[in-house]
DSSP file (Angstrom, degrees, kcal/mol; ACC not computed):
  #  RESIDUE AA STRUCTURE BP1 BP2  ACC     N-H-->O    O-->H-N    N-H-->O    O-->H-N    TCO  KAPPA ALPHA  PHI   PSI    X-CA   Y-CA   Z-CA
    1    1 A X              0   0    0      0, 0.0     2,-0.5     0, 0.0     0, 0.0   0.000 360.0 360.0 360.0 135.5    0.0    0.0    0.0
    2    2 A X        -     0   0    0      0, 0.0     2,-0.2     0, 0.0     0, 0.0  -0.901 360.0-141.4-108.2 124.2    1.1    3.3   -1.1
    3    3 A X        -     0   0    0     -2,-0.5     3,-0.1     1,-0.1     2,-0.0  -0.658  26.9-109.4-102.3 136.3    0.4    6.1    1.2
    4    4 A X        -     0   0    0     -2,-0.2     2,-0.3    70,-0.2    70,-0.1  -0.238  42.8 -95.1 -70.9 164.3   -0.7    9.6   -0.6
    5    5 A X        -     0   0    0     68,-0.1     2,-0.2    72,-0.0    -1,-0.1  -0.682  46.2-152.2 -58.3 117.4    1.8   12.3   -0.4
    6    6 A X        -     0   0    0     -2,-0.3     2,-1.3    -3,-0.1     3,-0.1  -0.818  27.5-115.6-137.6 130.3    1.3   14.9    2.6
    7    7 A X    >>  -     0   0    0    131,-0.3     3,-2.2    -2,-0.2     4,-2.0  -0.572  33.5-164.0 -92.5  95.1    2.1   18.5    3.3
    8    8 A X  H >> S+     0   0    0     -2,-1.3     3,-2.1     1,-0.3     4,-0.9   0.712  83.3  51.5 -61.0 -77.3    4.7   17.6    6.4
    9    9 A X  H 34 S+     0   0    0      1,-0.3     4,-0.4     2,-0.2    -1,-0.3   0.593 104.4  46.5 -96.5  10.8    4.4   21.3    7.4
   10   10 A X  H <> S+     0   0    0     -3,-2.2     4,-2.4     2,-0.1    -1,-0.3   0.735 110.8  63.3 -81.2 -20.7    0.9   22.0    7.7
   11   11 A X  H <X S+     0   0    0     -3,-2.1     4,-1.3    -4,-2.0    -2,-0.2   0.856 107.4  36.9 -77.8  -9.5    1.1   18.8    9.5
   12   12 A X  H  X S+     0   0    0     -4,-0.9     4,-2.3     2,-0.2    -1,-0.2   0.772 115.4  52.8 -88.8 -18.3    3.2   20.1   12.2
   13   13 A X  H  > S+     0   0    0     -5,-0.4     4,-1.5    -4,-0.4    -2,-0.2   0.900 116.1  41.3 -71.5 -28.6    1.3   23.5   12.0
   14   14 A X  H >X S+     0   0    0     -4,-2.4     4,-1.2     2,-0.2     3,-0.9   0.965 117.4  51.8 -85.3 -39.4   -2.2   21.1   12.5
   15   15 A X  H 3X S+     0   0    0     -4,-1.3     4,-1.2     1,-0.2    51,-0.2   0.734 111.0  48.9 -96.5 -36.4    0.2   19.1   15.2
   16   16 A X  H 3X S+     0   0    0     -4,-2.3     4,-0.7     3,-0.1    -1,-0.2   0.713 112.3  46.4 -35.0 -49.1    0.8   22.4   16.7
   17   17 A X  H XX>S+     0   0    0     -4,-1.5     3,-2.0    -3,-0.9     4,-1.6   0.981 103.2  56.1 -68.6 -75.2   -2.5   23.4   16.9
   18   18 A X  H >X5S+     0   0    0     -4,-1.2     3,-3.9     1,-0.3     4,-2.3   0.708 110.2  48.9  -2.8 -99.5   -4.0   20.6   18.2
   19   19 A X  H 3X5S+     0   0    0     -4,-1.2     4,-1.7     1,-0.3     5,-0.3   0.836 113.5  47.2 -26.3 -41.6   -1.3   20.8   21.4
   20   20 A X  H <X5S+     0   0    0     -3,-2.0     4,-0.8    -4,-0.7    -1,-0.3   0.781 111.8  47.4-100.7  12.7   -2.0   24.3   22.0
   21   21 A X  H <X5S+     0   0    0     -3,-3.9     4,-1.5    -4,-1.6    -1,-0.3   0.693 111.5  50.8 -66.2 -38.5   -5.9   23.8   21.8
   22   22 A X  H  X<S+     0   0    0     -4,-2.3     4,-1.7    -5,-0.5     5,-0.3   0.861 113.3  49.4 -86.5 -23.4   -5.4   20.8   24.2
   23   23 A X  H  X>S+     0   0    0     -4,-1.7     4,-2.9    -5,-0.3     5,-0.8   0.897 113.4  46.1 -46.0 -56.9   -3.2   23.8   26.5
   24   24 A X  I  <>S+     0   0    0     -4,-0.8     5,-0.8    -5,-0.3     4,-0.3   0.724 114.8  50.1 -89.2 -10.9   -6.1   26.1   26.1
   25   25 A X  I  X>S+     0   0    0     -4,-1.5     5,-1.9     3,-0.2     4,-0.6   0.900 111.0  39.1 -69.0 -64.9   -8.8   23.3   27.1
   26   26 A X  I  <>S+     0   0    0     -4,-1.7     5,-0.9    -5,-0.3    -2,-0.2   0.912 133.3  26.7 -73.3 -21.4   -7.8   21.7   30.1
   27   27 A X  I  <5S+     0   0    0     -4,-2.9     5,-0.2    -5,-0.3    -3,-0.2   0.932 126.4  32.6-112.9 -11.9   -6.5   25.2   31.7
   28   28 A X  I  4<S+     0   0    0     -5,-0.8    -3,-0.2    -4,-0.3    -4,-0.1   0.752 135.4  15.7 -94.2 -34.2   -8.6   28.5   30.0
   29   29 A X  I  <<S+     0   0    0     -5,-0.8    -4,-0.2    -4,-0.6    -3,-0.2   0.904 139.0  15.3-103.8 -51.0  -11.5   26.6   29.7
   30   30 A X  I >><S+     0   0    0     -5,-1.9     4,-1.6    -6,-0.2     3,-0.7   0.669  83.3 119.7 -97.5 -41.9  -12.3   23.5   31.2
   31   31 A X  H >><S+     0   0    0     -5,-0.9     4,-2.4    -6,-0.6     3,-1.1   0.497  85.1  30.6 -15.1 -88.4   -9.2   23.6   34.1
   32   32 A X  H 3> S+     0   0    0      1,-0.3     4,-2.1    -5,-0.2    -1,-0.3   0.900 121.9  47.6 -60.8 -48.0  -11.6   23.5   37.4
   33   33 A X  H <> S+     0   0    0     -3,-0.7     4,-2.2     1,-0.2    -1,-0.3   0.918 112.2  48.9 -53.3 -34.5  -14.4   21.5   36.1
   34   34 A X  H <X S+     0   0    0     -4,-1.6     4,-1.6    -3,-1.1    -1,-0.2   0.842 112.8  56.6 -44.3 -48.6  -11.9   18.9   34.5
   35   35 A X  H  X>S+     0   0    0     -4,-2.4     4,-1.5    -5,-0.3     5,-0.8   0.976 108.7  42.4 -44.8 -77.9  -10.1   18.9   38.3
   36   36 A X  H ><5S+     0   0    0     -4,-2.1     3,-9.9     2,-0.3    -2,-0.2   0.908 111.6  49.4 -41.4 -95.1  -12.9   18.1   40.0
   37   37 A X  H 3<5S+     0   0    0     -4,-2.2    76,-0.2     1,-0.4    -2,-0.2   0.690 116.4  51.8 -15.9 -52.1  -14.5   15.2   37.7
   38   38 A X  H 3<5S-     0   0    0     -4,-1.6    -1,-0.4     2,-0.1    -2,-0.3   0.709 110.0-129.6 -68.0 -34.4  -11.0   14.0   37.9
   39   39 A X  T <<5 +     0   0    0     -3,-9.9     2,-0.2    -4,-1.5    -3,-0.2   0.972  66.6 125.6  85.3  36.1  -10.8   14.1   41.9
   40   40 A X      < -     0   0    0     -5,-0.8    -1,-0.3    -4,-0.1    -2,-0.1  -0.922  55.4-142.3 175.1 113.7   -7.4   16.1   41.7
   41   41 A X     >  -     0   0    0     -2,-0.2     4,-1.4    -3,-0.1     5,-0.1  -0.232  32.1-110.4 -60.8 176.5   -6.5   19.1   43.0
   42   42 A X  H  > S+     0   0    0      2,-0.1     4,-2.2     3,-0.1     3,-0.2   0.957 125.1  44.3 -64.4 -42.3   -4.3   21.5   40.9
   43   43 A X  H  > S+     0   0    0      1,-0.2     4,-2.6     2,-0.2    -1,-0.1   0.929 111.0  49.5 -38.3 -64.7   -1.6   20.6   43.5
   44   44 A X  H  4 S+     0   0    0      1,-0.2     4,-0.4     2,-0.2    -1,-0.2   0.791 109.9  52.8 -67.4  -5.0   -2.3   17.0   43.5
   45   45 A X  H  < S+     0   0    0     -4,-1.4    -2,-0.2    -3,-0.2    -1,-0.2   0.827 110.3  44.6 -89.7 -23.0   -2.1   17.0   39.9
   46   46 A X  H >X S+     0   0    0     -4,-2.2     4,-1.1     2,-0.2     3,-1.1   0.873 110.9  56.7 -82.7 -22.6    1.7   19.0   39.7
   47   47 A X  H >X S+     0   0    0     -4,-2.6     3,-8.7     1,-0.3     2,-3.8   0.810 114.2  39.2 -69.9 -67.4    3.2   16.5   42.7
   48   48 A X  H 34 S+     0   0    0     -4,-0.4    -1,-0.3     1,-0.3    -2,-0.2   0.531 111.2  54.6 -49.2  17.7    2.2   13.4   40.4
   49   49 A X  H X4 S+     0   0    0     -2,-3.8     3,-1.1    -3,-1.1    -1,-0.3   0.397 105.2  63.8 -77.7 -41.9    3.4   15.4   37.5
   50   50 A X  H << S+     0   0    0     -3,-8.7    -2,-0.2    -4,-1.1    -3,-0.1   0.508  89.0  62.5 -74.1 -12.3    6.8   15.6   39.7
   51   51 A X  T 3< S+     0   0    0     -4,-0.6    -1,-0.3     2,-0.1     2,-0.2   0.681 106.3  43.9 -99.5  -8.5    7.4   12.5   39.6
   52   52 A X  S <  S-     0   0    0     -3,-1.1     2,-0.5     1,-0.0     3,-0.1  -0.532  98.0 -88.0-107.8 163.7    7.9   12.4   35.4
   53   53 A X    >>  -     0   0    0     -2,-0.2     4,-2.3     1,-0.2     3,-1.1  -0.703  30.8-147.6 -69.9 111.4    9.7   14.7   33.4
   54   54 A X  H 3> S+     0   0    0     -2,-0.5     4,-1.2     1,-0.2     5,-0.4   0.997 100.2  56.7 -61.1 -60.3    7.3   17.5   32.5
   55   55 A X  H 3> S+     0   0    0      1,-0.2     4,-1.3     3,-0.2    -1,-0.2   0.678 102.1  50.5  -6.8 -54.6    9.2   17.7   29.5
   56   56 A X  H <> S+     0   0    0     -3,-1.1     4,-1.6     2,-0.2    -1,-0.2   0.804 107.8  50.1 -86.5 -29.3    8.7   14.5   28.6
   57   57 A X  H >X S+     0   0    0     -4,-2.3     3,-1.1    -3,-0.3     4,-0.5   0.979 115.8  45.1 -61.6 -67.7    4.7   14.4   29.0
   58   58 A X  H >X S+     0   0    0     -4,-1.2     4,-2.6    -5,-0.2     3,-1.0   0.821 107.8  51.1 -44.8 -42.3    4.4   17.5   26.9
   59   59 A X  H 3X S+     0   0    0     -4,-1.3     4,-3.8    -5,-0.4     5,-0.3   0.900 113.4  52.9 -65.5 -42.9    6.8   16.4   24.2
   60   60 A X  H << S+     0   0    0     -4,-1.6    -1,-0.3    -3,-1.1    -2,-0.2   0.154 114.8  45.3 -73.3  12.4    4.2   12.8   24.3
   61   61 A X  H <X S+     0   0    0     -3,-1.0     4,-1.2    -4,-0.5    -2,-0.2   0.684 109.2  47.2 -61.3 -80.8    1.5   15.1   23.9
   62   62 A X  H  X S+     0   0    0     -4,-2.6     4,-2.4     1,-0.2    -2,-0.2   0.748 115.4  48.8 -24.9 -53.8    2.9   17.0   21.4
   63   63 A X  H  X>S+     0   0    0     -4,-3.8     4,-1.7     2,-0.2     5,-0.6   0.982 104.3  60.3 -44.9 -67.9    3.9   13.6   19.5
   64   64 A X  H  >5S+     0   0    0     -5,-0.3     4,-5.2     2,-0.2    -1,-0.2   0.904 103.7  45.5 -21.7 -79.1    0.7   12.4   19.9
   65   65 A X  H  X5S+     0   0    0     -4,-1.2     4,-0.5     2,-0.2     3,-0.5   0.852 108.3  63.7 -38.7 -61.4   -1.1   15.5   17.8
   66   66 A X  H  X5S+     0   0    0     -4,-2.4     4,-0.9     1,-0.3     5,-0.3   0.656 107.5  37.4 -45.0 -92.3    1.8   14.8   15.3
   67   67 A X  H  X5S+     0   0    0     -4,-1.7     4,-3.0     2,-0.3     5,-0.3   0.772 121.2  44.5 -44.0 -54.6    0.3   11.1   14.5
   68   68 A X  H ><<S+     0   0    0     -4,-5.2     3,-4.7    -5,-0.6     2,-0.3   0.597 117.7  44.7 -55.0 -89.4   -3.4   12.2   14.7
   69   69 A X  H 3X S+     0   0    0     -4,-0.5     4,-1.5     1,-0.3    -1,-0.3   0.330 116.0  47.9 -49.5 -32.5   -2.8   15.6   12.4
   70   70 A X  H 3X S+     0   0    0     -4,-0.9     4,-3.3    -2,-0.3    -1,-0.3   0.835 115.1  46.5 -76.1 -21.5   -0.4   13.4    9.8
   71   71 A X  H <X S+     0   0    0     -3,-4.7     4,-2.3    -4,-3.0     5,-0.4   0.967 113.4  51.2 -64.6 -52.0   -3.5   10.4    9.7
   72   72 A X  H  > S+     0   0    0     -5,-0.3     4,-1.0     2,-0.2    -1,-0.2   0.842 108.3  45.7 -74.2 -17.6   -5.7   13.2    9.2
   73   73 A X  H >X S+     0   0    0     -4,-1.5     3,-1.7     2,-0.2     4,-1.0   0.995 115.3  50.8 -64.1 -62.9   -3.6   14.8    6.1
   74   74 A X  H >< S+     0   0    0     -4,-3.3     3,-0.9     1,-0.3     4,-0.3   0.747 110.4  49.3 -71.1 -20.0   -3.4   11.2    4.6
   75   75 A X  H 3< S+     0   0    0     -4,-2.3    -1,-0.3     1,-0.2    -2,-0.2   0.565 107.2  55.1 -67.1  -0.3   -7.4   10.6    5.0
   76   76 A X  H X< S+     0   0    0     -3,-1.7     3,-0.7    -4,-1.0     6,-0.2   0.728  89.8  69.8 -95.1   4.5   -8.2   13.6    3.5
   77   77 A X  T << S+     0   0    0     -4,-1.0     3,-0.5    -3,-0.9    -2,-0.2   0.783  92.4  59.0 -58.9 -25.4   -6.4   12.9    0.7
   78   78 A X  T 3  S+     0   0    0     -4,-0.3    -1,-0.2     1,-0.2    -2,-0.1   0.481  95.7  69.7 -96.5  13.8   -9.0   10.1   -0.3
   79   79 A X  S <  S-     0   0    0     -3,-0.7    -1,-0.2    -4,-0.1    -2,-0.1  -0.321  82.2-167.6-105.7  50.1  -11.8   12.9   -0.3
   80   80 A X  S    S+     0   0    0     -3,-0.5     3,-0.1     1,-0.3    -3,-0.0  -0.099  71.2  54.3 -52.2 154.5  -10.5   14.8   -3.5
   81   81 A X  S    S-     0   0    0      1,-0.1    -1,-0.3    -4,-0.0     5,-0.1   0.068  81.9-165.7 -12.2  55.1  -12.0   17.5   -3.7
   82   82 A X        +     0   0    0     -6,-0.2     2,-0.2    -5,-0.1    -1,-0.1   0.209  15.8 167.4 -77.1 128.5  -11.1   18.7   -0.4
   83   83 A X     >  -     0   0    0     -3,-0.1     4,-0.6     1,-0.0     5,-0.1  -0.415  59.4 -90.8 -99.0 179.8  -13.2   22.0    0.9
   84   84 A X  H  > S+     0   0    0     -2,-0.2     4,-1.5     2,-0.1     5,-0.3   0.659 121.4  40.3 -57.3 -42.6  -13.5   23.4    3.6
   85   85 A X  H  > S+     0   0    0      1,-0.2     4,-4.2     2,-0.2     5,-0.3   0.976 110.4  55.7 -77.1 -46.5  -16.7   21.2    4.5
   86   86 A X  H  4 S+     0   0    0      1,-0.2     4,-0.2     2,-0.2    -1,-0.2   0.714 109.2  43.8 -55.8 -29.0  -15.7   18.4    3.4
   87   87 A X  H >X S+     0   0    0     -4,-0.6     4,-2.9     2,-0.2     3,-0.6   0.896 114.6  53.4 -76.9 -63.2  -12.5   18.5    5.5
   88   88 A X  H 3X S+     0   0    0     -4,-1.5     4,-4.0     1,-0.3    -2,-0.2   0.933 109.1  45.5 -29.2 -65.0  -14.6   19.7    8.6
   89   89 A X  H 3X S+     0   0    0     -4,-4.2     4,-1.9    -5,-0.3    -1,-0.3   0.830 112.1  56.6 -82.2  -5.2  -17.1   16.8    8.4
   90   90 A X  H <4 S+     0   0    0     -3,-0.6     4,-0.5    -5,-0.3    -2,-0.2   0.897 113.4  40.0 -55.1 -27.3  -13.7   14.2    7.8
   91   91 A X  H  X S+     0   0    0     -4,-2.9     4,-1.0     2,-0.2     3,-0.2   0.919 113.8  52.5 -75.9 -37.2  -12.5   15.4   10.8
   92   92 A X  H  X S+     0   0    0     -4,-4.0     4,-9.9    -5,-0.2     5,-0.4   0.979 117.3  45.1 -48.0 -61.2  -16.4   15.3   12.3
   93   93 A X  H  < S+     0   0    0     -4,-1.9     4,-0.3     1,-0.3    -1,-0.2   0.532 104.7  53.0 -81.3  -3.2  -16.4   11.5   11.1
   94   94 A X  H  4>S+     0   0    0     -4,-0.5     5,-0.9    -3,-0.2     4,-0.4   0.731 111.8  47.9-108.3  -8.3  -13.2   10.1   12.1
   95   95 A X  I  <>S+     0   0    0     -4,-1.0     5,-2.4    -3,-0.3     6,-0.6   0.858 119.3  41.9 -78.8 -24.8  -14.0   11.3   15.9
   96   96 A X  I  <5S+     0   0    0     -4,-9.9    -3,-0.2     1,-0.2    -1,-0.2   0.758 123.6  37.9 -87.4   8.2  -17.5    9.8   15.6
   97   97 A X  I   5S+     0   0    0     -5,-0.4    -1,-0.2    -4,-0.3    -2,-0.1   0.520 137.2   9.9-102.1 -16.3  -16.1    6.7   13.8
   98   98 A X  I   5S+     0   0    0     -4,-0.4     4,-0.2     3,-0.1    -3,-0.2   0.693 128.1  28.6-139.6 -60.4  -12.9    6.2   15.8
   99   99 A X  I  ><S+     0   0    0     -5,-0.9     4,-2.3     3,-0.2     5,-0.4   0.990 112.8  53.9 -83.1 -64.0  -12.2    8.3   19.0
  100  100 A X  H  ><S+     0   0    0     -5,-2.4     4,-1.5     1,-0.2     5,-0.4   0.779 114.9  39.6 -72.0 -37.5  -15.7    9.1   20.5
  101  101 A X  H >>>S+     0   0    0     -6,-0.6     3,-2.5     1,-0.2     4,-1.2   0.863 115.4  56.0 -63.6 -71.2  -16.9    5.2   20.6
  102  102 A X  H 3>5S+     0   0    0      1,-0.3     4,-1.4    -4,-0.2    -2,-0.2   0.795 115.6  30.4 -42.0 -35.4  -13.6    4.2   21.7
  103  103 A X  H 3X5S+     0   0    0     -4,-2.3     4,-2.3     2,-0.2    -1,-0.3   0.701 117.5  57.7 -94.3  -5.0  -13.1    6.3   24.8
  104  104 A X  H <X5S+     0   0    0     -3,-2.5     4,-1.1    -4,-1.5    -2,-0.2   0.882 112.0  43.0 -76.8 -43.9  -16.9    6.4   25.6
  105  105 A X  H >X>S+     0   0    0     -4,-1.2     3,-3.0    -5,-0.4     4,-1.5   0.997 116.3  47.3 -59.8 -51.3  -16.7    2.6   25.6
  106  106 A X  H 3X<S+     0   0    0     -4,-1.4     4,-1.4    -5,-0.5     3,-0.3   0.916 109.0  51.6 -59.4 -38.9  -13.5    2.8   27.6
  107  107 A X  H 3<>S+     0   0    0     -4,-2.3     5,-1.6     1,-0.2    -1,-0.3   0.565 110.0  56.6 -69.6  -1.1  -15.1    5.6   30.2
  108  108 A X  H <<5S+     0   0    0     -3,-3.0     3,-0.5    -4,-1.1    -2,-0.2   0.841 112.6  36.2 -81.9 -36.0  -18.3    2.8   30.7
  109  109 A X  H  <5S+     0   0    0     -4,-1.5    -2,-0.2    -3,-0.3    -3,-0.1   0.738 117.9  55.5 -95.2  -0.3  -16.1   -0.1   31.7
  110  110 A X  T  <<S-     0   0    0     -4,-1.4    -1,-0.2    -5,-0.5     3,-0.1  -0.158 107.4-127.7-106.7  38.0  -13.6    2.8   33.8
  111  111 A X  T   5 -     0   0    0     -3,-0.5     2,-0.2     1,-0.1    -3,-0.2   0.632  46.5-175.8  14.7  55.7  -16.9    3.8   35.5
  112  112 A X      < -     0   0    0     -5,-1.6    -1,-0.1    -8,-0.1     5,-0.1  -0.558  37.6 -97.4 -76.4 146.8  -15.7    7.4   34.2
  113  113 A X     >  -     0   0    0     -2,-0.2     4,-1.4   -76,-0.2     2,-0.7   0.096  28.8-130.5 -45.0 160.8  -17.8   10.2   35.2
  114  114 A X  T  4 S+     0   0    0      2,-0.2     2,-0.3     3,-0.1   -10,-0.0  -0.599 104.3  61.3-111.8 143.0  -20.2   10.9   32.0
  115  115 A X  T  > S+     0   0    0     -2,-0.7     4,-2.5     0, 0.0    -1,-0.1  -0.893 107.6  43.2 175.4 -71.6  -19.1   15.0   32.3
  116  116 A X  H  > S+     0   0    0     -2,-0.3     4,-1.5     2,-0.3    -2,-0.2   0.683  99.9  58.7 -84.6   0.7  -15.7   14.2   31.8
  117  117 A X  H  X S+     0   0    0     -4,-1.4     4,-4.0     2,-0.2     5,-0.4   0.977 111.0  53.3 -59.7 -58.5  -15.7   11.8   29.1
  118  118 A X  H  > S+     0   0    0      1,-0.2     4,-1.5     2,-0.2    -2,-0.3   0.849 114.2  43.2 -42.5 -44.7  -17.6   15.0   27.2
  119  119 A X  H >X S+     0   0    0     -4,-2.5     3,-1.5     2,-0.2     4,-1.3   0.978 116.6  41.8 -38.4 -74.8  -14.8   17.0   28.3
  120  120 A X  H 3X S+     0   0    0     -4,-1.5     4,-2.1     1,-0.3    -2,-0.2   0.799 123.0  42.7 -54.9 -52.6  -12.2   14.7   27.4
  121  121 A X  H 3X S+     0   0    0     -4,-4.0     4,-1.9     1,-0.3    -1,-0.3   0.727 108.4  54.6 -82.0 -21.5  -14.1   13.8   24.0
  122  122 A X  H << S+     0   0    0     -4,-1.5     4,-0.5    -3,-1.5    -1,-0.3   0.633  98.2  59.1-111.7  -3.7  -15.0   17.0   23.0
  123  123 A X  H  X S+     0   0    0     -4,-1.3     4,-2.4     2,-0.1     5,-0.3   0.862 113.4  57.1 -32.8 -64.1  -11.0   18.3   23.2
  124  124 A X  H  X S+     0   0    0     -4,-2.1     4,-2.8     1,-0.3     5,-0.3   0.921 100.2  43.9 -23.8 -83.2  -11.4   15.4   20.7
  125  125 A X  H  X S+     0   0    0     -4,-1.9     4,-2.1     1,-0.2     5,-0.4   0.905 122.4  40.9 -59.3 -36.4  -14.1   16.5   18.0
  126  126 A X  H  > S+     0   0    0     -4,-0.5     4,-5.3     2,-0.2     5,-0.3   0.981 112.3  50.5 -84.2 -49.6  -12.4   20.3   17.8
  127  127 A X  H  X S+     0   0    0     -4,-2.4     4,-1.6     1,-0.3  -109,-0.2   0.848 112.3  46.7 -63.2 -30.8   -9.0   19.4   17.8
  128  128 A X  H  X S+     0   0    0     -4,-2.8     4,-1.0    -5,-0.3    -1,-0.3   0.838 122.2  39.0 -85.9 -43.3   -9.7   16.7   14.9
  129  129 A X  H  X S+     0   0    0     -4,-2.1     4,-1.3    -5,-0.3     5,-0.3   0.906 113.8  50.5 -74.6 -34.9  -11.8   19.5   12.8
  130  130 A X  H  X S+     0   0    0     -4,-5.3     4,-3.2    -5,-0.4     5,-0.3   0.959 121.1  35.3 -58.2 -65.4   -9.7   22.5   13.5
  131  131 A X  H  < S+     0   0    0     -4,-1.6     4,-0.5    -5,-0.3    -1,-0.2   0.530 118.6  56.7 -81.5  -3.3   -6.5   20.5   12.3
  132  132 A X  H  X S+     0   0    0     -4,-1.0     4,-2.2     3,-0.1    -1,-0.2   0.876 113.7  38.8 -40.1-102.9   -8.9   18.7    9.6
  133  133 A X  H  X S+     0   0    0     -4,-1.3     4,-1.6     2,-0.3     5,-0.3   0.695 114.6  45.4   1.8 -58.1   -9.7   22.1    8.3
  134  134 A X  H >X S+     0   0    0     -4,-3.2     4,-3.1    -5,-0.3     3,-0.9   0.967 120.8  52.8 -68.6 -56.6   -5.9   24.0    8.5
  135  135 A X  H 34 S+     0   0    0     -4,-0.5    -2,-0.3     1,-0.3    -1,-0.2   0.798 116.0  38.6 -44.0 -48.1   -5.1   19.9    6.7
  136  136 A X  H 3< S+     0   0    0     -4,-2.2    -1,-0.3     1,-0.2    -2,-0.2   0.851 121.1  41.4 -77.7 -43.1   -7.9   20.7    4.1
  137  137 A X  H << S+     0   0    0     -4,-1.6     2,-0.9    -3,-0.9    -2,-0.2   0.686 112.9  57.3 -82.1 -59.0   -7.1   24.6    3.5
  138  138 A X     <        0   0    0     -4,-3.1  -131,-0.3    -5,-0.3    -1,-0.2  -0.690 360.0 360.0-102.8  86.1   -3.5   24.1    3.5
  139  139 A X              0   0    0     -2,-0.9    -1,-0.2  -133,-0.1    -2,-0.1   0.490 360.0 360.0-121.8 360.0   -2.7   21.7    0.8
């Protein structure tokens, strides 16, 4: 199988975004409510943080977007024409096809609070259409 040809820096620019959307969700937006659901102060959440390299979680964050935002460049290559909708609802359809069942099943059997899987899931759905979108735009 031959994998389509990809523009490697809009995918770090979508791999960029992504991380600093997932920055600006859990602390400008979401931070306290997230805390709570979670059972975690801010406190407890920097000691266990203290015990890893902060560095190294953020850089595995960072990684992370990188994977999704190059997956999402090479499936929108197999929607030719790519628009701006069209890119939007790939991005719509691979969180309802791929992330949002797979961590909603996983927050049923991890008895997760139903508040923060929507948190959690809906960091999901934007970050996969904004960096759909820049993917579609930026070709």
């Amino acid at each position: 199988m031959t994998l389509p040809a990809v523009n490697y820096l809009a995918v770090l620019v979508a791999g960029i975004l992504i991380f600093v959307l997932g920055g600006l969700w859990y602390s400008v937006l979401f931070a306290k409510r997230w805390m709570a659901l979670m059972g975690k102060t801010e406190e407890e959440l920097k000691a266990s943080a203290a015990g890893s390299p902060v560095a190294l979680l953020y850089g595995l964050a960072f990684l992370s977007g990188l994977v999704i935002a190059w997956a999402m460049a090479v499936v929108l290559n197999h929607f030719p024409p790519v628009t701006l909708g069209r890119a939007a609802a790939v991005g719509f359809l691979c969180w309802l096809g791929f992330a949002a069942p797979t961590s909603f099943a996983t927050a049923i059997f991890s008895q997760t609070p139903k508040p923060l899987w929507l948190i959690n899931s809906g960091y999901n759905l934007v970050s996969f259409v904004a960096a759909a979108v820049l993917l579609g735009l930026w070709r």
